[in-house]
matplotlib code that plots the C-alpha trace (Angstrom):
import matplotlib.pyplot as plt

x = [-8.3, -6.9, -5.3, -6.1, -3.0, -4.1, -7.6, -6.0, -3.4, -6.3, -8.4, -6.3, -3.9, -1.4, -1.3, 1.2, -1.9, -4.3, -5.4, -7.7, -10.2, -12.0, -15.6, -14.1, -11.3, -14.1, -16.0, -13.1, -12.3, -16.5, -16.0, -13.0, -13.5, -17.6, -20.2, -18.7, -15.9, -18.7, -19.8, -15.9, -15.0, -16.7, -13.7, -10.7, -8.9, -6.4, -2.7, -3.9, -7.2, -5.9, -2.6, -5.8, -7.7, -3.7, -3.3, -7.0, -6.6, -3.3, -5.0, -8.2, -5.1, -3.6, -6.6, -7.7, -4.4, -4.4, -8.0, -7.0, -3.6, -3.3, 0.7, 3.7, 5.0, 7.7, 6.0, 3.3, 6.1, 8.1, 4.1, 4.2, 7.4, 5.8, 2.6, 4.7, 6.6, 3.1, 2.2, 5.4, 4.7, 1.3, 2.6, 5.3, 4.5, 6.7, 4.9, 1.3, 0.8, -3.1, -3.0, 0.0, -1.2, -5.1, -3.8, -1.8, -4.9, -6.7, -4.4, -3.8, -7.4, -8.5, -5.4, -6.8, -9.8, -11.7, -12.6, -15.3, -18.2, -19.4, -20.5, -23.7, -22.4, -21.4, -18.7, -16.8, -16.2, -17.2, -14.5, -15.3, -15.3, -12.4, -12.7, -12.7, -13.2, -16.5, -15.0, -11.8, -9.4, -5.3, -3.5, -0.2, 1.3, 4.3, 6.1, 9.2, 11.8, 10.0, 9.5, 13.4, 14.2, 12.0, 14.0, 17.2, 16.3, 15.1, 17.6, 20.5, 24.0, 25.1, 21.4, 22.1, 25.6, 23.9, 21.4, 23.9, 26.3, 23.9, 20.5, 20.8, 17.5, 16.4, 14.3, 12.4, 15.0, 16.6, 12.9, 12.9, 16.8, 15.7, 12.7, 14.6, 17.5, 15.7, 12.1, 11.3, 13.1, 10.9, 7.4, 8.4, 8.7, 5.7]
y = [20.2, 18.5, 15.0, 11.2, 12.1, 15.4, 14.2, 11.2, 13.5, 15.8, 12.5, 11.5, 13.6, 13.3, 16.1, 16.4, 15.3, 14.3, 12.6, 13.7, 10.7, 11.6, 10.0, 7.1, 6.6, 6.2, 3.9, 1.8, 1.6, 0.8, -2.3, -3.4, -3.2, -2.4, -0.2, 1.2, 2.7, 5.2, 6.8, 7.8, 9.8, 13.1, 13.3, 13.6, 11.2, 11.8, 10.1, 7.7, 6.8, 6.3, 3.6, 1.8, 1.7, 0.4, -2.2, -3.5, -3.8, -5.6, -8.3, -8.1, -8.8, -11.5, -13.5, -13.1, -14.3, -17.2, -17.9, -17.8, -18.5, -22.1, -22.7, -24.2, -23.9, -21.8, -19.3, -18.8, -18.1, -15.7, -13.8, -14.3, -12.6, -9.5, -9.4, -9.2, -6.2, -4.7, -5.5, -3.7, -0.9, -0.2, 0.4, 3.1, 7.1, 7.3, 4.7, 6.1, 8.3, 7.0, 7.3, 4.9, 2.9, 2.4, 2.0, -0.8, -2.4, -2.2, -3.5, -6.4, -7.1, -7.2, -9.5, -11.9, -11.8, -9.2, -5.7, -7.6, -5.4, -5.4, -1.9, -3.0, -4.7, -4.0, -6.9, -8.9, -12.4, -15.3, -17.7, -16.9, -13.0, -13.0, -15.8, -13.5, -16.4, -15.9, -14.5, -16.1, -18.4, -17.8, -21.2, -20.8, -23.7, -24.5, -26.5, -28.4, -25.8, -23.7, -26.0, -27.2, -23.4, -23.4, -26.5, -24.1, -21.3, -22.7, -25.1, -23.6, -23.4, -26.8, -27.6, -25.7, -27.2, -30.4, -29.2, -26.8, -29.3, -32.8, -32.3, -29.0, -28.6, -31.7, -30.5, -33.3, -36.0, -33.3, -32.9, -37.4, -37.1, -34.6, -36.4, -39.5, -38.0, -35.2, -36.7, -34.8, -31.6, -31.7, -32.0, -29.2, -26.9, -28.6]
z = [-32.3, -29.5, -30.2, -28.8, -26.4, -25.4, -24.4, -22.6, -20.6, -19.9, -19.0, -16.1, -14.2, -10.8, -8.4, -5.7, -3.4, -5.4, -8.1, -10.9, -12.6, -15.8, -16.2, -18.6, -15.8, -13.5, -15.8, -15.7, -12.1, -11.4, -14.3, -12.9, -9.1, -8.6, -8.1, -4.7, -7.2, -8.5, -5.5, -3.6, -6.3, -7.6, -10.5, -7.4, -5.1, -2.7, -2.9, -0.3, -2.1, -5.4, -3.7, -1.9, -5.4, -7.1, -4.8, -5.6, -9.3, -8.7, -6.8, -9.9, -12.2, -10.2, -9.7, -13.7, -14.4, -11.9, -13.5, -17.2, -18.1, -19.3, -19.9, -19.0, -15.4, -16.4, -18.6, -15.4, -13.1, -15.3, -15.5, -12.0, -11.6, -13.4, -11.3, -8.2, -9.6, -10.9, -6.8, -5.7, -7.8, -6.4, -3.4, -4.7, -4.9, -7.5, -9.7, -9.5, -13.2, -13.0, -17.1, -18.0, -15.1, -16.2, -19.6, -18.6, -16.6, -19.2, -22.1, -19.6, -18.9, -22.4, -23.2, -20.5, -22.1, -21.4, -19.4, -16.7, -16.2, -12.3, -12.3, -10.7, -8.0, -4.4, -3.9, -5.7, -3.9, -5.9, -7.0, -10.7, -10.6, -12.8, -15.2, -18.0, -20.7, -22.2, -25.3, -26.1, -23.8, -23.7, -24.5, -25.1, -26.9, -28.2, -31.1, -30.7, -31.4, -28.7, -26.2, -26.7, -26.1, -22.8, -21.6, -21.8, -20.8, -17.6, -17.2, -17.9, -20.2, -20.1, -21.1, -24.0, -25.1, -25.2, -27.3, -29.8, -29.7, -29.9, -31.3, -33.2, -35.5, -33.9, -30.9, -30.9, -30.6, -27.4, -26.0, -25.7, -24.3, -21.8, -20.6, -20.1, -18.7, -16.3, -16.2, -12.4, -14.0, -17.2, -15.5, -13.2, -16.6, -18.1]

ax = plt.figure().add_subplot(projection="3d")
ax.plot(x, y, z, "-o")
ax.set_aspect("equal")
plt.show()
């Protein structure tokens, strides 16, 4: 009887020039990118197609993320840091296993909110394609102690002398002192 990993290695598998879809890889690709996704395919890409079709779901991740992350300014950029390595990567050889990549796409999707369905569609070019919040919303938010630790972690050691040294289990009292003191620094984190 073959396992959940055997049928999702069988599901999905990297040729030196080509690329093998299964029918739920497929599935996927048609939710996340459209109905044109369905018809290209016949279970095999080539190397070529299957970068074309990476570099797509990169820019579906960016723009759900753009459209559905409410947080600090920080936070976003250190997301922002990882989509542009998820972007890089895309355009790699040696980063294209389809089934740790899909798998990825999808855990990120349904983190975000939700796997979109536009499997009946031809394009996908309205401004709210990927606001994926009619299920839940992300908002990150943050007590004291956390928000003290984001302050020093993006501002720095001496930041964090201050705070070890002045305001230990006081975050709150080190959150007013760093407001007054860096007001321009602390509503570019927040």
């Amino acid at each position: 009887m073959k396992t959940q990993r055997d049928i999702l290695n069988d599901s999905l598998r990297l040729d030196s020039n080509k690329v093998a879809l299964s029918v739920a890889a497929e599935s996927l690709l048609c939710c996340l990118l459209g109905e044109s996704m369905v018809n290209i395919h016949n279970g095999t890409l080539k190397q070529q197609e299957w970068m074309n079709i990476l570099k797509k779901i990169s820019g579906a991740i960016e723009r759900a993320i753009e459209q559905n992350i409410i947080s600090d300014e920080y936070h976003k950029s250190r997301i922002m840091v990882h989509k542009d390595i998820l972007i890089k990567a895309s355009s790699s050889k040696e980063n294209t296993d389809p089934q740790y990549i899909l798998a990825l796409v999808a855990i990120i999707f349904e983190l975000l909110g939700g796997i979109p369905y536009y499997g009946d569609r031809s394009k996908l070019n309205k401004k709210n394609d990927f606001s994926l919040n009619a299920l839940r919303t992300i908002h990150y938010l943050q007590d004291d102690y956390q928000k003290a630790c984001t302050i020093m972690k993006a501002s720095g050691s001496k930041i964090k002398d201050v705070y070890m040294f002045n305001y230990h289990d006081k975050p709150k009292e080190f959150i007013k002192w760093y407001k007054e003191k860096y007001p321009k620094e602390y509503l570019e984190i927040f």
